[in-house]
PyMOL Python script that loads the backbone (N, CA, C, O; Angstrom):
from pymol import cmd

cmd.read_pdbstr("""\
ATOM      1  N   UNK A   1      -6.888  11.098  80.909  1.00  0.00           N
ATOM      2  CA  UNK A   1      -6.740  10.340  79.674  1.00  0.00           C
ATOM      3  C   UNK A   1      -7.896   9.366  79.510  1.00  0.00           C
ATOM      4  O   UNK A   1      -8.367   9.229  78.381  1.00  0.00           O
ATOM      5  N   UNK A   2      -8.312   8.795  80.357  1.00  0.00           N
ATOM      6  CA  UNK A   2      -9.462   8.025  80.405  1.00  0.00           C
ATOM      7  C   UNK A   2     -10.710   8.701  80.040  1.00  0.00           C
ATOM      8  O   UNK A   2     -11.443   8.094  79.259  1.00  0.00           O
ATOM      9  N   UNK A   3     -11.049   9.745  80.428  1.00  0.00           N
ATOM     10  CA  UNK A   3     -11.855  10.728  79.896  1.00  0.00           C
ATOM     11  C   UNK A   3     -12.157  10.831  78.565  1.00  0.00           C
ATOM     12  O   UNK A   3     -13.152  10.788  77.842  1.00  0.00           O
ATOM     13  N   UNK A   4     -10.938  10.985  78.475  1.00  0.00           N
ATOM     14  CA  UNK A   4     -11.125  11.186  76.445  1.00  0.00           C
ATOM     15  C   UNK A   4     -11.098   9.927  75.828  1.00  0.00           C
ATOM     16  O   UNK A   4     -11.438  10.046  74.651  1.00  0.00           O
ATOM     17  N   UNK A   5     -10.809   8.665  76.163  1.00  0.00           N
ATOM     18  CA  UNK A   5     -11.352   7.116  75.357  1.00  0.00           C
ATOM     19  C   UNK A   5     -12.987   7.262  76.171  1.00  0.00           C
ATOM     20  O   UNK A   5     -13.907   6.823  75.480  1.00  0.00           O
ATOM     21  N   UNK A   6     -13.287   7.690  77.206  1.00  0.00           N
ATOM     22  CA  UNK A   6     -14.723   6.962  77.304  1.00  0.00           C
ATOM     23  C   UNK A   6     -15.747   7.931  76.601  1.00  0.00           C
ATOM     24  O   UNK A   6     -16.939   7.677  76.429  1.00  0.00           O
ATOM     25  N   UNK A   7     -15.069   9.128  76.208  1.00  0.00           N
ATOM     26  CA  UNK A   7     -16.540   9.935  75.615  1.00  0.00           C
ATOM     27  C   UNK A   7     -16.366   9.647  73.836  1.00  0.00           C
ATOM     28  O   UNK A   7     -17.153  10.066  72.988  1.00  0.00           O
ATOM     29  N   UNK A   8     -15.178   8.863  73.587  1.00  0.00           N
ATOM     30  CA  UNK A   8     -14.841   8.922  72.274  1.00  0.00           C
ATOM     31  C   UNK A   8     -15.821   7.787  71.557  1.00  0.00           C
ATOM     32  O   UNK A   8     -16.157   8.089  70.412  1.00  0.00           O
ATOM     33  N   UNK A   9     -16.220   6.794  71.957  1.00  0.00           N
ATOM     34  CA  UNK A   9     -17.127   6.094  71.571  1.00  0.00           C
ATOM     35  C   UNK A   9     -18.353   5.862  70.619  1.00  0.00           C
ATOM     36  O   UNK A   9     -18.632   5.090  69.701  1.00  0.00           O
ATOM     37  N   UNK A  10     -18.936   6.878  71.266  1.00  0.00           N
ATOM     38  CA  UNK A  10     -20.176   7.662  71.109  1.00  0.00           C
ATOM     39  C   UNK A  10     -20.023   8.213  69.525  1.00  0.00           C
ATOM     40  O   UNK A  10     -20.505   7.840  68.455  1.00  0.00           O
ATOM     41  N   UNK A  11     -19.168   9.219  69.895  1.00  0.00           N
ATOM     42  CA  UNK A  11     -19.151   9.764  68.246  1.00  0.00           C
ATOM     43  C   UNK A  11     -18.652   8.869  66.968  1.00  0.00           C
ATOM     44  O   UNK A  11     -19.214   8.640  65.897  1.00  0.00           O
ATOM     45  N   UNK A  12     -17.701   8.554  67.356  1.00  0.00           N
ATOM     46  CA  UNK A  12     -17.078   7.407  66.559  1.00  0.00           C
ATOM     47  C   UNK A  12     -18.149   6.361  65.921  1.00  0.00           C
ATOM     48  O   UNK A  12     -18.091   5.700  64.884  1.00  0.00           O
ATOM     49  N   UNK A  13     -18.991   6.442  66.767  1.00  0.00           N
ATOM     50  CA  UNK A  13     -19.995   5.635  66.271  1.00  0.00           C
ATOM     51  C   UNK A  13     -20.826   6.302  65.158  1.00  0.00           C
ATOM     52  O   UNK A  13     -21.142   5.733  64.113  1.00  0.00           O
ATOM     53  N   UNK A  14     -21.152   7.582  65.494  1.00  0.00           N
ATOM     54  CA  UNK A  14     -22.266   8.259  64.761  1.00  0.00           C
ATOM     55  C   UNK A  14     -21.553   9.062  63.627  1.00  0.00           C
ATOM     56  O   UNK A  14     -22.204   9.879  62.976  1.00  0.00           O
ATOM     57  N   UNK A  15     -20.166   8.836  63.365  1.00  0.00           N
ATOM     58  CA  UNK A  15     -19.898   9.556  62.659  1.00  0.00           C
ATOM     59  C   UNK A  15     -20.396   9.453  60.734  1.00  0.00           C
ATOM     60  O   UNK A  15     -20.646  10.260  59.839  1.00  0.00           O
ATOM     61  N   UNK A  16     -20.341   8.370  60.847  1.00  0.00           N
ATOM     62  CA  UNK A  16     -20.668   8.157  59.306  1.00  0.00           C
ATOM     63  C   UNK A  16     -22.465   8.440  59.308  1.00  0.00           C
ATOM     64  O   UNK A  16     -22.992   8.541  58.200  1.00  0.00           O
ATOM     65  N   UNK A  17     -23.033   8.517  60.107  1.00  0.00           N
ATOM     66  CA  UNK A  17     -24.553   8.863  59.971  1.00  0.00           C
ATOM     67  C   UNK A  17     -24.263  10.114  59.442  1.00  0.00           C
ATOM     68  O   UNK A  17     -24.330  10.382  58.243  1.00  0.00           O
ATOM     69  N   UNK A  18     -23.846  11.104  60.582  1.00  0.00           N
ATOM     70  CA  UNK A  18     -23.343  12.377  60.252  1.00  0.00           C
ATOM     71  C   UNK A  18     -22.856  13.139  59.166  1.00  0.00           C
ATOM     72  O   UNK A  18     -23.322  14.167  58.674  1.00  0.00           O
ATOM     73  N   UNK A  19     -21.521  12.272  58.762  1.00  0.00           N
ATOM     74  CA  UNK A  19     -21.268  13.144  57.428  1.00  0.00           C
ATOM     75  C   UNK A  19     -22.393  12.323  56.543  1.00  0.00           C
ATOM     76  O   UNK A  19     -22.481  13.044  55.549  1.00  0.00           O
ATOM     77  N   UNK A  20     -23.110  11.457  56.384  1.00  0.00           N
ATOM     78  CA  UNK A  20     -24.170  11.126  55.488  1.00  0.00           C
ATOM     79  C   UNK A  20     -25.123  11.830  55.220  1.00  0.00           C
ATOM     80  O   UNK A  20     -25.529  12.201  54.118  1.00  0.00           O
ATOM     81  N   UNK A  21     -25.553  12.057  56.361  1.00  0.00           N
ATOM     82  CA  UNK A  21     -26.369  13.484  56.620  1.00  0.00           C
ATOM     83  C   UNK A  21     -26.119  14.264  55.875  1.00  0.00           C
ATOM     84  O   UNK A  21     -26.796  14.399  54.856  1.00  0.00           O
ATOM     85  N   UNK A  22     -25.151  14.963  56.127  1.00  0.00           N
ATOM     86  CA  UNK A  22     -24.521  16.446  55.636  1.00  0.00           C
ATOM     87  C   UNK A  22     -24.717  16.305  54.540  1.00  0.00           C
ATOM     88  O   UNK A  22     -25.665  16.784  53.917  1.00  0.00           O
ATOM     89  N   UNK A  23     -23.413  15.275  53.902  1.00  0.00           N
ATOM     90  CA  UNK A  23     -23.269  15.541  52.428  1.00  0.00           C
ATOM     91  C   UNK A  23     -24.379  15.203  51.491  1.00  0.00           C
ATOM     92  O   UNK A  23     -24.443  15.711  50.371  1.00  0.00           O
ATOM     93  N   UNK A  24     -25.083  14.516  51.856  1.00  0.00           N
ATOM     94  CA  UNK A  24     -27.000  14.327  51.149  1.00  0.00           C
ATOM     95  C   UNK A  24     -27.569  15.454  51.521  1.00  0.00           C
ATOM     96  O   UNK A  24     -28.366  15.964  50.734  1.00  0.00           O
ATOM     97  N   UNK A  25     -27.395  15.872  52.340  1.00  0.00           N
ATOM     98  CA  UNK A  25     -28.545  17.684  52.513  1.00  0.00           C
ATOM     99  C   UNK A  25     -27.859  18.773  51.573  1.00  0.00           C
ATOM    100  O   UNK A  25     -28.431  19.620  50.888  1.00  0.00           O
ATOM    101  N   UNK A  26     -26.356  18.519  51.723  1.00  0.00           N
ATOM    102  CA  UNK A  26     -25.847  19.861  50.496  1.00  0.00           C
ATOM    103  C   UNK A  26     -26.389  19.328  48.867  1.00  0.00           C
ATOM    104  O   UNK A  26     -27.073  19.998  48.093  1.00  0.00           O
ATOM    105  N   UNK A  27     -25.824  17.852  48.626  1.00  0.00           N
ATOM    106  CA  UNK A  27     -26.600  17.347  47.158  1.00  0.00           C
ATOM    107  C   UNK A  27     -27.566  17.866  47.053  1.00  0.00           C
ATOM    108  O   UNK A  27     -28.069  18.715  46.318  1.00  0.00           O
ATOM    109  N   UNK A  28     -27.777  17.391  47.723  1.00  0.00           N
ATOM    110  CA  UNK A  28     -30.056  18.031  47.576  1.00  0.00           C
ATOM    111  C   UNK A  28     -30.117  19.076  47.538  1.00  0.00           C
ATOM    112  O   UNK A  28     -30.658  19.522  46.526  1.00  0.00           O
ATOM    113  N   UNK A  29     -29.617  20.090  48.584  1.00  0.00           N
ATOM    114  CA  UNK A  29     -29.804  21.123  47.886  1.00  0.00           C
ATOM    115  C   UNK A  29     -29.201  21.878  47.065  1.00  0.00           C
ATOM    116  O   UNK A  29     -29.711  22.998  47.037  1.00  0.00           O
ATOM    117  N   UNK A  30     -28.214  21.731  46.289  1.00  0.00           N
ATOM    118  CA  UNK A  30     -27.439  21.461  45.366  1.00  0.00           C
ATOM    119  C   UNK A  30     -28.721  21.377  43.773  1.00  0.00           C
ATOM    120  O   UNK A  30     -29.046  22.127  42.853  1.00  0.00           O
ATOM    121  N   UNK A  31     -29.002  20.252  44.163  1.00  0.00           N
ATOM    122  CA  UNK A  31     -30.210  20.322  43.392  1.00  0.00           C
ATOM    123  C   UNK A  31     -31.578  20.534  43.029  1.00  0.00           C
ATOM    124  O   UNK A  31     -32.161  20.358  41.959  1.00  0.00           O
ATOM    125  N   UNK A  32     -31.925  20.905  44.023  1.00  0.00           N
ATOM    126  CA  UNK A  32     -32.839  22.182  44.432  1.00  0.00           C
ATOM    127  C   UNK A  32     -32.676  23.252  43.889  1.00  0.00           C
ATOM    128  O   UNK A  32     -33.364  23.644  42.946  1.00  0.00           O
ATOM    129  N   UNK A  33     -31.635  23.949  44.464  1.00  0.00           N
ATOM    130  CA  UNK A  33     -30.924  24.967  43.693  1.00  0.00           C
ATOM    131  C   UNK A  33     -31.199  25.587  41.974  1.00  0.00           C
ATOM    132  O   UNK A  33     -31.623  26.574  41.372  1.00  0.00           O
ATOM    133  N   UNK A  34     -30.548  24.056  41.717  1.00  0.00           N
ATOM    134  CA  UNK A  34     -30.364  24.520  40.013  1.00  0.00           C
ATOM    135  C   UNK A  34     -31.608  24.107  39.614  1.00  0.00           C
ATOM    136  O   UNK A  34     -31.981  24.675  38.588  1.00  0.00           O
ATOM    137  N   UNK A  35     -32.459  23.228  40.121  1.00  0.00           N
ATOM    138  CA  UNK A  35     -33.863  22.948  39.631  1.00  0.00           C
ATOM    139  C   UNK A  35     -34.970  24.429  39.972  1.00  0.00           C
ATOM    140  O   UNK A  35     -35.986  24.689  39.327  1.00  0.00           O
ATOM    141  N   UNK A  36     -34.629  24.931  40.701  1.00  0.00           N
ATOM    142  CA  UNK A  36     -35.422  26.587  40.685  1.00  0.00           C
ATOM    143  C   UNK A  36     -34.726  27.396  39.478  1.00  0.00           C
ATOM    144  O   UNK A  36     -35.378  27.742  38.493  1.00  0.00           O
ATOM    145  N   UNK A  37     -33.508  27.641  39.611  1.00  0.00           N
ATOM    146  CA  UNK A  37     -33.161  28.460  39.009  1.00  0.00           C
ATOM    147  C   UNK A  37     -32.695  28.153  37.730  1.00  0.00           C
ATOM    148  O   UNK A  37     -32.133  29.086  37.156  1.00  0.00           O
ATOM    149  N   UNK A  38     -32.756  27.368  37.284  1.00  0.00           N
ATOM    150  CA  UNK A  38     -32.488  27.091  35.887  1.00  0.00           C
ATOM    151  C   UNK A  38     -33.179  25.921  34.811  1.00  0.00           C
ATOM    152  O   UNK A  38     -33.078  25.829  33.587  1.00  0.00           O
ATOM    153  N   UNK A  39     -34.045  24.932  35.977  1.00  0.00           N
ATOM    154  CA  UNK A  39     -35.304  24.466  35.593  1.00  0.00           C
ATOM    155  C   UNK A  39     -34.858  22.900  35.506  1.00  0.00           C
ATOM    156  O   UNK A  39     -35.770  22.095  35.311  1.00  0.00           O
ATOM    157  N   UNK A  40     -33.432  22.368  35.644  1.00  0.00           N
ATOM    158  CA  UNK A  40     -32.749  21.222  35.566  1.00  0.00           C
ATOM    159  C   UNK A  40     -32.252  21.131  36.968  1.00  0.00           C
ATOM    160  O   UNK A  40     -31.595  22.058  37.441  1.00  0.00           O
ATOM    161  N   UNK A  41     -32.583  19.858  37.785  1.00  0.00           N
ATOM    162  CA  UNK A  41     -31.697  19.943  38.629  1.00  0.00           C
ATOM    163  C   UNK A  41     -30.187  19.331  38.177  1.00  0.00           C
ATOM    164  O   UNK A  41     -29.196  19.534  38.878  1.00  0.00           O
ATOM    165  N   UNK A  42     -30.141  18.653  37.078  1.00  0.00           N
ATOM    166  CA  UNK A  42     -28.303  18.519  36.698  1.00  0.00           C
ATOM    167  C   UNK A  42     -27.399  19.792  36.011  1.00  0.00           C
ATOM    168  O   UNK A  42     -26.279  19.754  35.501  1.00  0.00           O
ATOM    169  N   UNK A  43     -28.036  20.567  36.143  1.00  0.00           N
ATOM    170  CA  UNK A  43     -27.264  22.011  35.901  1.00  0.00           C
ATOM    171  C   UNK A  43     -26.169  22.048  36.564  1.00  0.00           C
ATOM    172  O   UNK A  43     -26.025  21.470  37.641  1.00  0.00           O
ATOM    173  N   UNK A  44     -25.361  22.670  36.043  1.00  0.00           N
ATOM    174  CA  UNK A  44     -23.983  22.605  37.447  1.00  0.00           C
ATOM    175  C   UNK A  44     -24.228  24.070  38.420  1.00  0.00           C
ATOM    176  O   UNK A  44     -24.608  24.791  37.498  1.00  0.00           O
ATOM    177  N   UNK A  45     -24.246  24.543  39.063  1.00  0.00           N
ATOM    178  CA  UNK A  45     -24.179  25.430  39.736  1.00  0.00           C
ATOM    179  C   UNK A  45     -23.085  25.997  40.277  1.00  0.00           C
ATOM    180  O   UNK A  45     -22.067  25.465  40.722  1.00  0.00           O
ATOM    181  N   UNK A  46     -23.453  27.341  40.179  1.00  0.00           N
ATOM    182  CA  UNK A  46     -22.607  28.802  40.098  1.00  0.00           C
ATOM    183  C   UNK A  46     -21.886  29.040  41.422  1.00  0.00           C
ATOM    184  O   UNK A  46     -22.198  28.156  42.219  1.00  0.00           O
ATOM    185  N   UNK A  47     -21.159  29.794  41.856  1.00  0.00           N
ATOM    186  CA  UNK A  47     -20.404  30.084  42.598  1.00  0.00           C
ATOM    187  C   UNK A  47     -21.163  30.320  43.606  1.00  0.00           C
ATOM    188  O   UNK A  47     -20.862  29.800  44.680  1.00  0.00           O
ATOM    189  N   UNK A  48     -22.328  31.159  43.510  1.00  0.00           N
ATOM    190  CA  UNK A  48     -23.008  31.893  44.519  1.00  0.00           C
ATOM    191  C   UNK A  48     -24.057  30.542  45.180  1.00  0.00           C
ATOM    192  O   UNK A  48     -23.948  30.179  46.351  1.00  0.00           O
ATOM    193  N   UNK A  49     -24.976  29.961  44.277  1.00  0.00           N
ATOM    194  CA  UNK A  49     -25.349  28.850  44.240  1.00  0.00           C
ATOM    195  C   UNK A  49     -24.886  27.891  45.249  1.00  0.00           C
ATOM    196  O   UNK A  49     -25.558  27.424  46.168  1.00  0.00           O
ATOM    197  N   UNK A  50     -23.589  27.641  44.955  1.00  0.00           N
ATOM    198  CA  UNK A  50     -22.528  26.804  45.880  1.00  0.00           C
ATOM    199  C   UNK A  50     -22.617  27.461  47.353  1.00  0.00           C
ATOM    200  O   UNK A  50     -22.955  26.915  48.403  1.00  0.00           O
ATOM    201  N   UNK A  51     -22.203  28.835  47.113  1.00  0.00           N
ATOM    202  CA  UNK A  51     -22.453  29.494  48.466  1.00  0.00           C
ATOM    203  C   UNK A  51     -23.772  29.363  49.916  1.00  0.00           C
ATOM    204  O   UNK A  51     -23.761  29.411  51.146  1.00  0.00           O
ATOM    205  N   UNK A  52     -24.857  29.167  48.722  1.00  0.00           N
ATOM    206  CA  UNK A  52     -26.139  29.358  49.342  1.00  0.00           C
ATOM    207  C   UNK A  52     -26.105  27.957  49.889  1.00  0.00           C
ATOM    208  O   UNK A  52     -26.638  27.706  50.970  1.00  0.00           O
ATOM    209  N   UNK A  53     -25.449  26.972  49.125  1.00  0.00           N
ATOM    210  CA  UNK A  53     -26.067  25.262  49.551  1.00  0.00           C
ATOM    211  C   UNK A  53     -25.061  25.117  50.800  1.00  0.00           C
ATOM    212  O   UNK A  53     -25.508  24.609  51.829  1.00  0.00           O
ATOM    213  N   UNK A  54     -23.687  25.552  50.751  1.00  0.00           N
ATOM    214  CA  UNK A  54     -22.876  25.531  51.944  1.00  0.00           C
ATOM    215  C   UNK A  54     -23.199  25.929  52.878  1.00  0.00           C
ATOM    216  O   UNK A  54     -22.975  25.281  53.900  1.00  0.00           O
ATOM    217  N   UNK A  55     -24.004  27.426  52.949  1.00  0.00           N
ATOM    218  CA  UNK A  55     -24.324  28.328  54.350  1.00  0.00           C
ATOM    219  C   UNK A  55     -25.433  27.035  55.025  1.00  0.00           C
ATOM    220  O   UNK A  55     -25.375  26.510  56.136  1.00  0.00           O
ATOM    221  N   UNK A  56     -26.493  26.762  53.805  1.00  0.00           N
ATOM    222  CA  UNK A  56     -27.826  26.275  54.286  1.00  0.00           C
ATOM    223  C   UNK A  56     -27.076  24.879  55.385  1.00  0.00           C
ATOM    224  O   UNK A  56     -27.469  24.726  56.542  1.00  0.00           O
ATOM    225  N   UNK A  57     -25.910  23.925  54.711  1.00  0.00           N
ATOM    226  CA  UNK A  57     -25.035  22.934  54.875  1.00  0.00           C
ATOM    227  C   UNK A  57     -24.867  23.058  56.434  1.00  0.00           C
ATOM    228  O   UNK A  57     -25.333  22.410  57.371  1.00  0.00           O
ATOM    229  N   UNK A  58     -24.012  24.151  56.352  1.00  0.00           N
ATOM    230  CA  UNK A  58     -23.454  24.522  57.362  1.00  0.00           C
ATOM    231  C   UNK A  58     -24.388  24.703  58.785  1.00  0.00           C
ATOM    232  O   UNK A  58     -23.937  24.710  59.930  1.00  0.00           O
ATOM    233  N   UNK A  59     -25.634  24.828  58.431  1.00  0.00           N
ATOM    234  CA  UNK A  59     -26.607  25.299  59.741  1.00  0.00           C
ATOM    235  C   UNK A  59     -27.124  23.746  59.997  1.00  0.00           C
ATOM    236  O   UNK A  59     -27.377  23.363  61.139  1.00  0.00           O
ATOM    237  N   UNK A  60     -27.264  22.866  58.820  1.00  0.00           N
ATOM    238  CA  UNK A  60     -27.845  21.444  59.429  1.00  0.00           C
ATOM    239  C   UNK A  60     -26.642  20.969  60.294  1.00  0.00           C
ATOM    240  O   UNK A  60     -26.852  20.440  61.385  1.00  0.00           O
ATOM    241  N   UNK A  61     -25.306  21.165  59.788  1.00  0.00           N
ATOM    242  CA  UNK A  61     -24.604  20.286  60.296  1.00  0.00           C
ATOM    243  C   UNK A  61     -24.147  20.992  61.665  1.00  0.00           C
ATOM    244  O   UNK A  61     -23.528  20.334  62.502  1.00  0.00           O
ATOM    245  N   UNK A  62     -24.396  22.056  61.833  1.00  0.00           N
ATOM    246  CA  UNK A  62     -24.203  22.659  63.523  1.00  0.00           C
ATOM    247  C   UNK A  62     -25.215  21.921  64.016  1.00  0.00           C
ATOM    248  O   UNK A  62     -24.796  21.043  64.770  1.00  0.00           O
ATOM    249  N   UNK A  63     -27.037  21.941  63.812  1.00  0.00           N
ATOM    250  CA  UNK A  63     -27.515  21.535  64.516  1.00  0.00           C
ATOM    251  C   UNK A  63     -27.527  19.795  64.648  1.00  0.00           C
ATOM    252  O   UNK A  63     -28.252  19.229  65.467  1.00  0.00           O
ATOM    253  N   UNK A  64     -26.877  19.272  63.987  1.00  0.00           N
ATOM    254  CA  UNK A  64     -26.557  17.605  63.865  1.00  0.00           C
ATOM    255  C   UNK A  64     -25.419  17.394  65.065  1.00  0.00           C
ATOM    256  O   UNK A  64     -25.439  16.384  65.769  1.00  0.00           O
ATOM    257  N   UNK A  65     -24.608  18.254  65.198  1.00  0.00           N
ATOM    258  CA  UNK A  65     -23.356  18.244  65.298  1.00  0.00           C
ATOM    259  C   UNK A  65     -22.888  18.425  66.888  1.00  0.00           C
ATOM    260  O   UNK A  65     -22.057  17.805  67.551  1.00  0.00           O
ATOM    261  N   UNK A  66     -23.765  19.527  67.218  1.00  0.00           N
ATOM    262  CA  UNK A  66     -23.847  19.806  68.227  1.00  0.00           C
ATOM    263  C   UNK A  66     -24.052  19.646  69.521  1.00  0.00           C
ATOM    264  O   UNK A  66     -23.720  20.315  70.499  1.00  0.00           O
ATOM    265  N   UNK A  67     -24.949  18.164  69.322  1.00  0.00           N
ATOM    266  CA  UNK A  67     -25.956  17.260  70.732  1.00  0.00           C
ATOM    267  C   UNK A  67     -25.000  16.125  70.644  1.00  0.00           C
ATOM    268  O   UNK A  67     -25.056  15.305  71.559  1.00  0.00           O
ATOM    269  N   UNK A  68     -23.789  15.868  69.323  1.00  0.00           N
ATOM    270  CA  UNK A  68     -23.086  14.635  69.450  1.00  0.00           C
ATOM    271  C   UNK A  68     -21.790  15.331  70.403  1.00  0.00           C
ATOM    272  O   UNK A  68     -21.242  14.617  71.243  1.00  0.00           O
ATOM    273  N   UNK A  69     -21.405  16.586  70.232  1.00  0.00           N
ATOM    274  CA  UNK A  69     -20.391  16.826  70.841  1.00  0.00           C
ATOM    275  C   UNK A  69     -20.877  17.571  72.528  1.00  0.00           C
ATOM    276  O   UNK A  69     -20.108  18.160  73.288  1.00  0.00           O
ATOM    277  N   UNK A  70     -22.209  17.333  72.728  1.00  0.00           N
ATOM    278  CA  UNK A  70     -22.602  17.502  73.856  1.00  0.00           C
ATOM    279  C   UNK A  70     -22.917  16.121  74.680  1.00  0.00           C
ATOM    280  O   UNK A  70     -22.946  16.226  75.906  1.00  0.00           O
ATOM    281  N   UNK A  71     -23.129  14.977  74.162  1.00  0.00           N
ATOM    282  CA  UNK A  71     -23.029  13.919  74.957  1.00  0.00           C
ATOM    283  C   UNK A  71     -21.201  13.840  75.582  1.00  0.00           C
ATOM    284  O   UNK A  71     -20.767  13.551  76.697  1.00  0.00           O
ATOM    285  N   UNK A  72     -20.451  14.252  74.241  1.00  0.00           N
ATOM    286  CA  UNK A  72     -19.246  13.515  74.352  1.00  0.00           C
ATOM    287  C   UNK A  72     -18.386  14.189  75.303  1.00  0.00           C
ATOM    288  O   UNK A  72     -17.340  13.693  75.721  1.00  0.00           O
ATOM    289  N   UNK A  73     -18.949  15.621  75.729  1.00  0.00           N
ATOM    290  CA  UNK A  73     -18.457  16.333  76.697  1.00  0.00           C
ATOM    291  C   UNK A  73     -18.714  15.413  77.815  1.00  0.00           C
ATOM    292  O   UNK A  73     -17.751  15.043  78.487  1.00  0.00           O
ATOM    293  N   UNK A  74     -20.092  14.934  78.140  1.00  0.00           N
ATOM    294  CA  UNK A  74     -20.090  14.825  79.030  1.00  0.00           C
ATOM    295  C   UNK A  74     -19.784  13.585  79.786  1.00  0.00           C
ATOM    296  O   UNK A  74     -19.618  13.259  80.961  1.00  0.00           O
ATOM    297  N   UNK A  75     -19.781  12.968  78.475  1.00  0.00           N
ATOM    298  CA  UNK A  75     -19.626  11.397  78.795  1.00  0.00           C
ATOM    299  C   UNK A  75     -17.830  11.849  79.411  1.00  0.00           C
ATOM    300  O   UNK A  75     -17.379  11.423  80.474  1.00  0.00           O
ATOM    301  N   UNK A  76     -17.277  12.509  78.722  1.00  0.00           N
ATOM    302  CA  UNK A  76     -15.669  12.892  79.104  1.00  0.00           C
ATOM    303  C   UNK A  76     -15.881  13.652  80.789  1.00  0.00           C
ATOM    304  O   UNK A  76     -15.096  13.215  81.631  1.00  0.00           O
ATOM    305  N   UNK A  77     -16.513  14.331  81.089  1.00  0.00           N
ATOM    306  CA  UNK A  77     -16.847  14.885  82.657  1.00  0.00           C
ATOM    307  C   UNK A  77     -17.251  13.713  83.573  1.00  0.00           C
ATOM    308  O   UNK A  77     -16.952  13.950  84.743  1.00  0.00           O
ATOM    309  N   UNK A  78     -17.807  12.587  83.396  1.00  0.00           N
ATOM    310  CA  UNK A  78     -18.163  11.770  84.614  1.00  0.00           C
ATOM    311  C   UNK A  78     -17.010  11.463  85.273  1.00  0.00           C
ATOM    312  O   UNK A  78     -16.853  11.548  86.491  1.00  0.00           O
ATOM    313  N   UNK A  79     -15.976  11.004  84.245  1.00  0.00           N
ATOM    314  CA  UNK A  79     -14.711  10.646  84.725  1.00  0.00           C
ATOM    315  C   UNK A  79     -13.762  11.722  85.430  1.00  0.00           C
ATOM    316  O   UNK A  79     -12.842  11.456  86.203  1.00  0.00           O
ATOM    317  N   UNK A  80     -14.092  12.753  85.089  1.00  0.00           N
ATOM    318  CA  UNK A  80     -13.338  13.883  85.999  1.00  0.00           C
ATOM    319  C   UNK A  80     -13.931  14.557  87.292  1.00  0.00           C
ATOM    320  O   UNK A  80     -13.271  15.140  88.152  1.00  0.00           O
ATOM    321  N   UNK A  81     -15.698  14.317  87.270  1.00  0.00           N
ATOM    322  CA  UNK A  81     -16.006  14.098  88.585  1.00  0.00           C
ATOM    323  C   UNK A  81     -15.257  13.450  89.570  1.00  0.00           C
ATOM    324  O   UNK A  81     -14.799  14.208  90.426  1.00  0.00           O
ATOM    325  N   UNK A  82     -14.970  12.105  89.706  1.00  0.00           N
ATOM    326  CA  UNK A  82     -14.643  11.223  90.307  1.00  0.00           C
ATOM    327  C   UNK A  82     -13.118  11.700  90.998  1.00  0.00           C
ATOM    328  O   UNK A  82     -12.831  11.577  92.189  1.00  0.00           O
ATOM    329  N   UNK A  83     -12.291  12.234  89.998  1.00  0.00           N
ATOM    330  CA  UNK A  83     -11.132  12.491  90.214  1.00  0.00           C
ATOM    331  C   UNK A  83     -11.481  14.129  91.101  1.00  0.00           C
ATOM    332  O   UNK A  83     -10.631  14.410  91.946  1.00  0.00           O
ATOM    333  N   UNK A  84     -12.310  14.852  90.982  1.00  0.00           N
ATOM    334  CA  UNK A  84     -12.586  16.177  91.789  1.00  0.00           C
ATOM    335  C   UNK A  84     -13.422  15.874  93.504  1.00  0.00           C
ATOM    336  O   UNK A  84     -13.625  16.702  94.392  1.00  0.00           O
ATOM    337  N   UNK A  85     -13.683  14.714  93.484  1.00  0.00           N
ATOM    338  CA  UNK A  85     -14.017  14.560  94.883  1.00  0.00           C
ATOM    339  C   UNK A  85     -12.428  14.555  96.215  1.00  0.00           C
ATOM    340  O   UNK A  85     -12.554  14.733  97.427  1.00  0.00           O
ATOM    341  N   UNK A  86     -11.562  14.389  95.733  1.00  0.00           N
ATOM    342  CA  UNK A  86     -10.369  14.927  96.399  1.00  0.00           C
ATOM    343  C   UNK A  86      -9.619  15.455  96.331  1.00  0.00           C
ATOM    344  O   UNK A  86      -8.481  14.986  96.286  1.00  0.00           O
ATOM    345  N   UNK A  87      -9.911  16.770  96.287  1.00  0.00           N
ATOM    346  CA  UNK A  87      -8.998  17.829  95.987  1.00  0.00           C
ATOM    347  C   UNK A  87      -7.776  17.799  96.467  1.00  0.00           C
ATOM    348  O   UNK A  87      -7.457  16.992  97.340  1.00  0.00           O
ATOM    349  N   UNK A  88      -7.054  18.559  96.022  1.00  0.00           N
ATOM    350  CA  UNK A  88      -5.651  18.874  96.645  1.00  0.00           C
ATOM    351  C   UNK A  88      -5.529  19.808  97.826  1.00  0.00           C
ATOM    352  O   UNK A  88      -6.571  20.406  97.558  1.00  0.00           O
ATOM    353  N   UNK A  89      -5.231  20.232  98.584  1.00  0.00           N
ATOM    354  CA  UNK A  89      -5.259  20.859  99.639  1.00  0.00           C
ATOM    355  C   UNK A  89      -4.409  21.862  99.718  1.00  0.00           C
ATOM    356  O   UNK A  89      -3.233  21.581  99.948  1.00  0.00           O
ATOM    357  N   UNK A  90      -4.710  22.938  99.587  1.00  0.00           N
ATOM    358  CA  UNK A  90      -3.740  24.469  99.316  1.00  0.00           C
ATOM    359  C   UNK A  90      -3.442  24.751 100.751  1.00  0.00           C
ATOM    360  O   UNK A  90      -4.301  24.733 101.633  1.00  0.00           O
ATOM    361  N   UNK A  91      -1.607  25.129 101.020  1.00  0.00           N
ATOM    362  CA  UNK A  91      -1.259  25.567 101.667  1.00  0.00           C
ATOM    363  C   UNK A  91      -1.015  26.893 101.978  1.00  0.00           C
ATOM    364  O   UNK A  91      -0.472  27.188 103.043  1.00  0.00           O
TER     365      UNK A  91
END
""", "prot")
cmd.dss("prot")
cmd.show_as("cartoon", "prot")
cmd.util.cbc("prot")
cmd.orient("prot")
């Protein structure tokens, strides 16, 4: 249980960077989007459109996403080291 308050920190912290991140990279490209293809970026954009800005979305926010939930692993493992230096002893 301790494990999971000491790696929780970390993210908790970075979380609002994060979704800030995100949701400003889909806007943008959001408007990107309709500024190629229709010459306005306040165009509303199409289904497919939407599609393309989500997939693109979706790959920043794995690679954003990914090194926060890799500290937090591990920050959660130091504490279970400690507890694996005395094993239980199988009969």
């Amino acid at each position: 249980v301790v494990g999971f308050f000491k790696g929780m920190s970390f993210p908790l912290a970075s979380i609002t960077v994060y979704n800030s991140a995100v949701f400003g990279f889909f806007s943008n490209i959001q408007r990107l989007i309709s500024k190629y293809r229709y010459g306005d970026g306040r165009q509303p954009c199409g289904m497919m459109d939407l599609t393309l800005a989500s997939m693109l979305t979706g790959l920043v926010s794995v690679g954003l996403g990914a090194p926060v939930d890799l500290v937090k692993i591990r920050l959660q493992m130091q504490t279970q080291m400690v507890l694996a230096v005395n094993p239980i002893p199988l009969n």
